[in-house]
C-alpha positions in Angstrom: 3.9 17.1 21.1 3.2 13.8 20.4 2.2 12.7 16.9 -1.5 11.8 16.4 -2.8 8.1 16.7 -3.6 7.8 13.3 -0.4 9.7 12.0 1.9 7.2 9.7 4.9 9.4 10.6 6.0 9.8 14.1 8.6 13.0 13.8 7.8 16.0 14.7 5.3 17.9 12.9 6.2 19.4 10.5 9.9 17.9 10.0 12.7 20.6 9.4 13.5 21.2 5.8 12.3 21.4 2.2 9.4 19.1 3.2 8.3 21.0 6.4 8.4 23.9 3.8 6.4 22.5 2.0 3.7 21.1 4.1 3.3 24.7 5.6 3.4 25.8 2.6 0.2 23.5 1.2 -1.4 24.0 4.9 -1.2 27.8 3.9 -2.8 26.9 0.6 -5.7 25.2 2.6 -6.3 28.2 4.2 -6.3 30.4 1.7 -9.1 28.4 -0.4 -11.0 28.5 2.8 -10.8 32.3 2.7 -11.5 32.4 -0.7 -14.4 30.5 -0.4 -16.1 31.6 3.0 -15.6 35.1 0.9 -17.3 34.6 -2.3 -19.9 33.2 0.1 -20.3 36.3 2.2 -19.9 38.6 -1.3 -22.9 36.8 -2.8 -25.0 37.3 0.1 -26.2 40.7 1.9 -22.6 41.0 4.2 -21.0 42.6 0.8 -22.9 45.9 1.5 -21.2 45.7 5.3 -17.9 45.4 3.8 -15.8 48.7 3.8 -13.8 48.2 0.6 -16.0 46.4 -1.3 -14.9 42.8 -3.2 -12.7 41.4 -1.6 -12.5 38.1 -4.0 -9.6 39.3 -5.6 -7.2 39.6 -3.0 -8.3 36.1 -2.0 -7.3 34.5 -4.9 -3.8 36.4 -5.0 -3.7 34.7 -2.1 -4.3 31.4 -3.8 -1.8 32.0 -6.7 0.7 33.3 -4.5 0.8 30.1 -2.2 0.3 27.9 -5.8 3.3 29.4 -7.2 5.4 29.1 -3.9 4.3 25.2 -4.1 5.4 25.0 -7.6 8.6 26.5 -7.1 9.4 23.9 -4.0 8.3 21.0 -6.4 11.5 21.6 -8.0 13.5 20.6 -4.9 11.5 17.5 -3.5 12.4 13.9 -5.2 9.5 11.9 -3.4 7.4 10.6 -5.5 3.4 10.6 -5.3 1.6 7.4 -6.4 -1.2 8.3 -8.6 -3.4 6.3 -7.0 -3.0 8.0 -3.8 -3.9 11.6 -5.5 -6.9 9.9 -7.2 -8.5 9.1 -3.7 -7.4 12.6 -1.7 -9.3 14.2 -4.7 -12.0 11.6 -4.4 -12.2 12.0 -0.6 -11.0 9.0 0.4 -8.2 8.4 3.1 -5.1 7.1 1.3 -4.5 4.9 4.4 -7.6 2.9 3.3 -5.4 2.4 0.3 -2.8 0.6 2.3 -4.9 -1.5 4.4 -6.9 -2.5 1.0 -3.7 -3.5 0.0 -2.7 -5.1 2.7 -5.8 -7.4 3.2 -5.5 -7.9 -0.7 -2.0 -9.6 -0.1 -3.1 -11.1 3.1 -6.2 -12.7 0.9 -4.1 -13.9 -2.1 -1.2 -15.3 0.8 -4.2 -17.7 2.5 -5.6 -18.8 -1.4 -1.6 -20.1 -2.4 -1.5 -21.8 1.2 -4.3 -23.6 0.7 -3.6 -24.4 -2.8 0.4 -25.8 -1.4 -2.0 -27.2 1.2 -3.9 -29.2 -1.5 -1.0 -30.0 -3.2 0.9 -31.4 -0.4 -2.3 -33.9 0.8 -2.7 -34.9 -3.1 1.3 -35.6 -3.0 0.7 -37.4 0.6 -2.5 -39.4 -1.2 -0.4 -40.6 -4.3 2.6 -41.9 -2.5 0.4 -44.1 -0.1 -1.6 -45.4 -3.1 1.7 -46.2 -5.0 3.2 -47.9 -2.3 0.1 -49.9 -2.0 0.1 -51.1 -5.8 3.8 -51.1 -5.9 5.6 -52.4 -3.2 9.0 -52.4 -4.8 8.7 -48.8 -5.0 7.3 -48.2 -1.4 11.2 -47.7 -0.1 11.7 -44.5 -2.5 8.6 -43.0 -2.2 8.7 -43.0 1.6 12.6 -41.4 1.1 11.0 -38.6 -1.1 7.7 -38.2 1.0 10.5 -37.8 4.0 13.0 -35.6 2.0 10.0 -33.0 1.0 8.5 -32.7 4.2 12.6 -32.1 5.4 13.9 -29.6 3.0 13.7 -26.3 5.0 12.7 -23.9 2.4 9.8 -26.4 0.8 11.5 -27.8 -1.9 11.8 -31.0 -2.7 15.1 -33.0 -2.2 14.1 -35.6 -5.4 15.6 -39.2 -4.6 13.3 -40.8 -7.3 14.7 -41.2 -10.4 14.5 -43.5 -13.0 18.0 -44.6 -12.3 17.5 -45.1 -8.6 13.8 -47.7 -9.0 16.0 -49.5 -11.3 18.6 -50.2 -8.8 15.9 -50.7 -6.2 14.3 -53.8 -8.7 
């Protein structure tokens, strides 16, 4: 069967071991708070008199604690860790994917802003050179190495040629 379109995992469902366990387990536990609580619903209305043993709430949340204290016990042998903010919005009912693509389009955001900023930096760098090679001709060789040795260096660093030693020997 294949996984569903939405699914981040693409194994089969549930994967063997402590953590298939464990997600039957917790799937159990979804249906037993279901039970619970399309009980208490039927005991609080007329259906309890057309019951044949009368309340059944109690059983229903034996139910409960019994599939809360098998989870509990199988916390002991899983390792993976939960982020907080993850529980917070299952508990707020919120899909924790929408975490990851908020995330995601965060990074995405902050990646364009430092572009542009190494975008303006470059043009001001571009700007500066062009002016200083105008008002200082003597200095238009170096500048046009360093302008040429930025825009060359693979990983965007500069490869600085301009020192004060070097415009001296230039003069």
């Amino acid at each position: 069967m294949p996984p569903a379109p939405d699914s981040p995992r693409s194994s089969q469902s549930p994967p063997p071991g402590v953590h298939g366990d464990l997600e039957l387990e917790l799937l159990g536990l979804a249906n037993a708070l279901y039970n619970l609580g399309t009980t208490v619903i039927n005991d609080l209305t007329k259906e309890r008199e057309k019951l044949p043993n009368g309340k059944q709430v109690g059983v229903r949340v034996n139910e409960v604690i019994s599939h809360l204290t098998a989870i509990e016990d199988m916390s002991h042998h899983v390792s993976t860790m939960v982020p907080m903010q993850v529980l917070a919005d299952v508990d707020n009912s919120r899909n924790p994917m929408m975490l990851t693509k908020d995330r995601l389009e965060r990074a995405a955001t902050e990646n364009q802003f430092m572009n542009g900023k190494i975008c303006a930096v470059d043009s001001y760098r571009q700007h500066l050179i062009e002016a200083l090679s105008q008002h200082f001709p003597e200095l238009q060789e170096p500048l046009q190495t360093e302008a040429w040795n930025h825009t060359a260096a693979p990983n965007g660093s500069s490869n600085s040629s301009i020192s004060p030693q070097n415009v001296e020997d230039n003069r």
